[in-house]
Jmol script that loads the backbone (N, CA, C; Angstrom):
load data "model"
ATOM      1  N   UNK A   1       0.850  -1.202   0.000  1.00  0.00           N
ATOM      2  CA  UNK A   1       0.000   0.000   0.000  1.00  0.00           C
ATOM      3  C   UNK A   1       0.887   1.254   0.000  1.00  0.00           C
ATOM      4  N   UNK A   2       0.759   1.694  -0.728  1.00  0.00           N
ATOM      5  CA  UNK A   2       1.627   2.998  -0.829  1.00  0.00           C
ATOM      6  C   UNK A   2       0.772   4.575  -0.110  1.00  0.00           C
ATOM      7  N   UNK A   3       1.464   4.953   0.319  1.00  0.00           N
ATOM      8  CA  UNK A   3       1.131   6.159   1.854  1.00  0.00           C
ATOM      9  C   UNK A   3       0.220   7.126   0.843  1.00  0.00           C
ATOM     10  N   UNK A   4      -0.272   7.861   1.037  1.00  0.00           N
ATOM     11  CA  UNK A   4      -1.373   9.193   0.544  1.00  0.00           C
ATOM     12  C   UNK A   4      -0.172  10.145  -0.112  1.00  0.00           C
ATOM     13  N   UNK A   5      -0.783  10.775  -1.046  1.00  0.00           N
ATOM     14  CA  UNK A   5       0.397  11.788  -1.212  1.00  0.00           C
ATOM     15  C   UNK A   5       0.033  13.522  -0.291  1.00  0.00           C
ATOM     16  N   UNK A   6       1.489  13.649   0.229  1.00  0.00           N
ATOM     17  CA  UNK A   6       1.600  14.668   0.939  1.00  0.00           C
ATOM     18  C   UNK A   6       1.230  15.912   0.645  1.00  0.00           C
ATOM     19  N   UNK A   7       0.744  16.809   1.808  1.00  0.00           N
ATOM     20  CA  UNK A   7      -0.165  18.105   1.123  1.00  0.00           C
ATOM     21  C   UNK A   7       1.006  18.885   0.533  1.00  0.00           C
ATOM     22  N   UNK A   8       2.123  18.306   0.939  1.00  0.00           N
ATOM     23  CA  UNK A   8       2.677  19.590   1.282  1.00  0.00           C
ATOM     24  C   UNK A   8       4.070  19.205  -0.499  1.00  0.00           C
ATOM     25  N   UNK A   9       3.103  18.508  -0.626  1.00  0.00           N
ATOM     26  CA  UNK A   9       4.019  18.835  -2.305  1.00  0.00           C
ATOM     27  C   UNK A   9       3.712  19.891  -3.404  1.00  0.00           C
ATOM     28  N   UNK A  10       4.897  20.212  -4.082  1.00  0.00           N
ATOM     29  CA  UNK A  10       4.715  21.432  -4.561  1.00  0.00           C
ATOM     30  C   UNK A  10       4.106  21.648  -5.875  1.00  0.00           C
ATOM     31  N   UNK A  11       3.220  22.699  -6.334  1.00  0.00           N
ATOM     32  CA  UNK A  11       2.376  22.283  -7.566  1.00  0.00           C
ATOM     33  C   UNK A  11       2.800  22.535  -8.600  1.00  0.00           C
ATOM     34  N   UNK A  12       2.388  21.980  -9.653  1.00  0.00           N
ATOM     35  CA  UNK A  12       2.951  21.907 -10.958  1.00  0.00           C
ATOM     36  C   UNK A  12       3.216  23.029 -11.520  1.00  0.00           C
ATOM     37  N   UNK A  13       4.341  23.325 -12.147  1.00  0.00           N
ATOM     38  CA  UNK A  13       4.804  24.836 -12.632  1.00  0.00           C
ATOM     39  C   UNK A  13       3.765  25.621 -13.304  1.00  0.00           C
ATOM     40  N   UNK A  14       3.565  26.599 -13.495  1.00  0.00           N
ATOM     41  CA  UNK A  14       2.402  27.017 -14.269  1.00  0.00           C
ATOM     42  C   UNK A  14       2.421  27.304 -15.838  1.00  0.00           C
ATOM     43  N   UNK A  15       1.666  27.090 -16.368  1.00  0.00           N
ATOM     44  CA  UNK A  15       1.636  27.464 -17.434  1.00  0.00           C
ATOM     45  C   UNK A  15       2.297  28.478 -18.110  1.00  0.00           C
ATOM     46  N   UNK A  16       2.713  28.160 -19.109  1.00  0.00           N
ATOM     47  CA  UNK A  16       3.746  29.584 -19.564  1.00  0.00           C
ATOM     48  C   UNK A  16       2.809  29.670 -20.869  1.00  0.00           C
ATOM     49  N   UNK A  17       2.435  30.980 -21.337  1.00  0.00           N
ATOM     50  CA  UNK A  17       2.037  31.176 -22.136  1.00  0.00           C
ATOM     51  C   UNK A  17       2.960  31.249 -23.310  1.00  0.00           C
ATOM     52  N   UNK A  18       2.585  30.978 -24.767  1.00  0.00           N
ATOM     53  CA  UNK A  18       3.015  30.990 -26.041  1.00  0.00           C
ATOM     54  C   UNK A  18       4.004  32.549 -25.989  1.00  0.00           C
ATOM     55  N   UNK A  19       4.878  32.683 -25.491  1.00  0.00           N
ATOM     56  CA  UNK A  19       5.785  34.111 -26.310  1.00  0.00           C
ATOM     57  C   UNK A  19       6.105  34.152 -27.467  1.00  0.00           C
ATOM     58  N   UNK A  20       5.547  35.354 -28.198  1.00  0.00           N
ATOM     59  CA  UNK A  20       5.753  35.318 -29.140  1.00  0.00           C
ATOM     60  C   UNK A  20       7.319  35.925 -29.398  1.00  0.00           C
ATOM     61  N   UNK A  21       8.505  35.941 -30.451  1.00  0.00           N
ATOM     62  CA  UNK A  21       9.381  36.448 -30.684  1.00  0.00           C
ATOM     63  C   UNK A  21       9.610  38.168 -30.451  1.00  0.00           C
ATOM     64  N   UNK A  22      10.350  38.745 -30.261  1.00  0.00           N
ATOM     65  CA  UNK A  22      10.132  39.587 -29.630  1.00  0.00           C
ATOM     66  C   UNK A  22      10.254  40.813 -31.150  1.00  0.00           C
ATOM     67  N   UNK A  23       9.364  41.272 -31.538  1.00  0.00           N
ATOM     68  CA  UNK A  23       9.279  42.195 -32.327  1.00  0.00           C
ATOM     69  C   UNK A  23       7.957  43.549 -32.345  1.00  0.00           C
ATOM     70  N   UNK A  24       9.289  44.599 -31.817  1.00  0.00           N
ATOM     71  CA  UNK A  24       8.633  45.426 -31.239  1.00  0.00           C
ATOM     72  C   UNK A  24       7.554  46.430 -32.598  1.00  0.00           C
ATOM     73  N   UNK A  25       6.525  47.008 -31.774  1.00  0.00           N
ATOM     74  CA  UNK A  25       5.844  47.678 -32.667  1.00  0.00           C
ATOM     75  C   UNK A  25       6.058  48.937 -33.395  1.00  0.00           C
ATOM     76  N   UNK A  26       6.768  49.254 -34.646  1.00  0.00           N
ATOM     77  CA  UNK A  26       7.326  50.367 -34.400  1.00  0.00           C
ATOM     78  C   UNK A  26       6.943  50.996 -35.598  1.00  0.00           C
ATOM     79  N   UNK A  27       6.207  51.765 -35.779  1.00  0.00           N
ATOM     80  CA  UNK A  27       4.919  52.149 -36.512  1.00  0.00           C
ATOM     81  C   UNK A  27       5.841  52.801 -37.826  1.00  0.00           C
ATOM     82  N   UNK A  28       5.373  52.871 -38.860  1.00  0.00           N
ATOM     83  CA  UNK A  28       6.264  53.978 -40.158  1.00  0.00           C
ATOM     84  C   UNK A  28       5.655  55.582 -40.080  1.00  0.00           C
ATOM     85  N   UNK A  29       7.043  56.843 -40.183  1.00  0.00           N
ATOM     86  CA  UNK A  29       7.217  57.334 -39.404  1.00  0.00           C
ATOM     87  C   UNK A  29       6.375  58.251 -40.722  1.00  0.00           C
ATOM     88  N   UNK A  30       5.253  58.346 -40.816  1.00  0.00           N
ATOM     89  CA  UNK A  30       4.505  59.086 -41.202  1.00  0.00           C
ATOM     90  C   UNK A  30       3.622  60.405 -40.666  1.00  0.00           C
ATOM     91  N   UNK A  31       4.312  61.569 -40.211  1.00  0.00           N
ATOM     92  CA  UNK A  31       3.359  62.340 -39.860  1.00  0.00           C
ATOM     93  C   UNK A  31       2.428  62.890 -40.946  1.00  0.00           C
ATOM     94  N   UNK A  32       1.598  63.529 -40.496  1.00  0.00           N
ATOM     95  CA  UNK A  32       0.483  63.910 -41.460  1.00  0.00           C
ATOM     96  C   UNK A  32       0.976  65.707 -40.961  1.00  0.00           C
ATOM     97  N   UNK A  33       1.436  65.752 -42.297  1.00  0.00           N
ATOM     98  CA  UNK A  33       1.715  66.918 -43.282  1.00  0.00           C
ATOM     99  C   UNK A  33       1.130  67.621 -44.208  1.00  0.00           C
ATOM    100  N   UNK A  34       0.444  67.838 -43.678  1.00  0.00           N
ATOM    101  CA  UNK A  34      -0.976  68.685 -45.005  1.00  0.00           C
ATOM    102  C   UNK A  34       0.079  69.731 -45.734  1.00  0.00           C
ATOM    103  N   UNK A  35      -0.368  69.573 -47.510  1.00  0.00           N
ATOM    104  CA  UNK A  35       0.477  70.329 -47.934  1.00  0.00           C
ATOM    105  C   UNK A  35      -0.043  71.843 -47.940  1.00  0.00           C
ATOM    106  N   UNK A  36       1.128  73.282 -47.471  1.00  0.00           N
ATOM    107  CA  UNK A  36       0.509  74.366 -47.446  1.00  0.00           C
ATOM    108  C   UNK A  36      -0.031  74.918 -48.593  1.00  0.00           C
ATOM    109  N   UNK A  37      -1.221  74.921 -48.471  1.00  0.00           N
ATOM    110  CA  UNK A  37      -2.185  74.976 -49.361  1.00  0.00           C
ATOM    111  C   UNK A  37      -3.284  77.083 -49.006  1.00  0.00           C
ATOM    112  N   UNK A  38      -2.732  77.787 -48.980  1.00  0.00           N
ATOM    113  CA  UNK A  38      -3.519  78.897 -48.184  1.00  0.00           C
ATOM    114  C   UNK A  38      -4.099  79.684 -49.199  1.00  0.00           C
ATOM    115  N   UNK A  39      -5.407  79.983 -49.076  1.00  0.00           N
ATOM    116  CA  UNK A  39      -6.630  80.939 -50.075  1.00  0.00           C
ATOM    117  C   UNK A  39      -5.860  81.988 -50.362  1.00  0.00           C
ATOM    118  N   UNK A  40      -5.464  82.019 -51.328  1.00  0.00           N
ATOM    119  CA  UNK A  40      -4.647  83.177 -52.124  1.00  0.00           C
ATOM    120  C   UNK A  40      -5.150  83.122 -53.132  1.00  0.00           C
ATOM    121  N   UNK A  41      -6.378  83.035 -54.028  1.00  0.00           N
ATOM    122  CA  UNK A  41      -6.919  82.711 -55.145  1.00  0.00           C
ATOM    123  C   UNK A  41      -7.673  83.880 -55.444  1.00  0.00           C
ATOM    124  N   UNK A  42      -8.297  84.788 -54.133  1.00  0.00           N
ATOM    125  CA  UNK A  42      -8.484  85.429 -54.977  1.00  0.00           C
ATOM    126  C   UNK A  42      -7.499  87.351 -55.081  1.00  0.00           C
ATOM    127  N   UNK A  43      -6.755  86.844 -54.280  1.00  0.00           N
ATOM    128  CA  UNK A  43      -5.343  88.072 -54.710  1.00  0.00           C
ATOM    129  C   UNK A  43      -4.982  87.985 -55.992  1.00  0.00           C
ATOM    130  N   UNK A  44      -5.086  86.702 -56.607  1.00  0.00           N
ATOM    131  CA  UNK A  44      -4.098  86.472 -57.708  1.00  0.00           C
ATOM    132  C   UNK A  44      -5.351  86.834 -58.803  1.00  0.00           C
ATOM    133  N   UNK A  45      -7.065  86.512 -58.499  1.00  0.00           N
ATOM    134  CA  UNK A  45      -7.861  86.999 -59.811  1.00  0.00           C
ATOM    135  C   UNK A  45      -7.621  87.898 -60.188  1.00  0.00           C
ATOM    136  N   UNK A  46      -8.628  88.199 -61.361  1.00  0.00           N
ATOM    137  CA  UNK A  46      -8.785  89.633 -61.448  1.00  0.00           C
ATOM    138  C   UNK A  46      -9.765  90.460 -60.161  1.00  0.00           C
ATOM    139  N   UNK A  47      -9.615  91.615 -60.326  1.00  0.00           N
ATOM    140  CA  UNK A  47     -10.441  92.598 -59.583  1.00  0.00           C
ATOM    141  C   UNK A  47     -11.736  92.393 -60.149  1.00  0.00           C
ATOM    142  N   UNK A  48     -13.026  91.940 -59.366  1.00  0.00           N
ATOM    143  CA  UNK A  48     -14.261  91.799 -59.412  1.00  0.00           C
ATOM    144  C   UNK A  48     -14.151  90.183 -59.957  1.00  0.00           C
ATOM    145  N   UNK A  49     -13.404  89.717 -59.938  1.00  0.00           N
ATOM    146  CA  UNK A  49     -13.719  88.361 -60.701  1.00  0.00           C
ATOM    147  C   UNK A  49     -14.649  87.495 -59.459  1.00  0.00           C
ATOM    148  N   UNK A  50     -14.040  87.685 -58.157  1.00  0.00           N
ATOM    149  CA  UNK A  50     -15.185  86.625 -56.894  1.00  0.00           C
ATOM    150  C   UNK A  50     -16.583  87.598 -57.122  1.00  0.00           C
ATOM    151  N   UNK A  51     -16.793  88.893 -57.425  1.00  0.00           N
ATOM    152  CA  UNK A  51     -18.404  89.086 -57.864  1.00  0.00           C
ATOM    153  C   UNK A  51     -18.969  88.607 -58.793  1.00  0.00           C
ATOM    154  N   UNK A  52     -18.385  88.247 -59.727  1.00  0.00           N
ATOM    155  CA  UNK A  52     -18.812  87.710 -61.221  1.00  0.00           C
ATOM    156  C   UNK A  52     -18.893  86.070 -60.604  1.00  0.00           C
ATOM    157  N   UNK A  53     -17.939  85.464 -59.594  1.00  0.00           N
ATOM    158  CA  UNK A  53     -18.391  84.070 -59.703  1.00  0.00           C
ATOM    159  C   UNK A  53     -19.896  84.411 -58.835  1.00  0.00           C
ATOM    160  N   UNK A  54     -19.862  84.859 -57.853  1.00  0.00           N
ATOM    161  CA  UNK A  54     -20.685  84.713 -57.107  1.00  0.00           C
ATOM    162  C   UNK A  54     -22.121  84.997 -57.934  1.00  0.00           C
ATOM    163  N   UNK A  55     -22.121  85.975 -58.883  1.00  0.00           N
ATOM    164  CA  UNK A  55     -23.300  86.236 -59.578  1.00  0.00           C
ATOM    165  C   UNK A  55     -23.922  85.338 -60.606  1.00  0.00           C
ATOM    166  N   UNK A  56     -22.958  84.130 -60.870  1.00  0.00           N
ATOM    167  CA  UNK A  56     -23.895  83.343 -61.587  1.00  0.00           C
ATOM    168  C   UNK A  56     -24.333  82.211 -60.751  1.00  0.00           C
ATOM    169  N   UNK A  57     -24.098  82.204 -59.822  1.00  0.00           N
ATOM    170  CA  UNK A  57     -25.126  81.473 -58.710  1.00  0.00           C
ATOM    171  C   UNK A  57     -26.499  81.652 -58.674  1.00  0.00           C
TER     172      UNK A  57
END
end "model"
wireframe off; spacefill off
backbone 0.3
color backbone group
């Protein structure tokens, strides 16, 4: 007859989860750069030309 097993044994290692390889996240270095683009369109018309667009509305 073999004895009970003892409380006092130690429990099975735990689970190790799957690690994945170590490759860090390192995003492409894209800032968002809107190109300067500024309303100067109508300095450069002619004089009265934004009344004339506006009038065939």
């Amino acid at each position: 007859m073999y004895p009970p097993p003892s409380p006092n044994t130690p429990p099975p290692p735990p689970h190790t989860p799957h690690t994945l390889p170590p490759t860090p996240y390192t995003p492409h270095p894209t800032p968002h750069t809107p190109h300067p683009t500024p309303h100067t369109l109508n300095s450069n018309a002619r004089p009265g030309a934004e009344r004339v667009y506006l009038g065939l509305h």
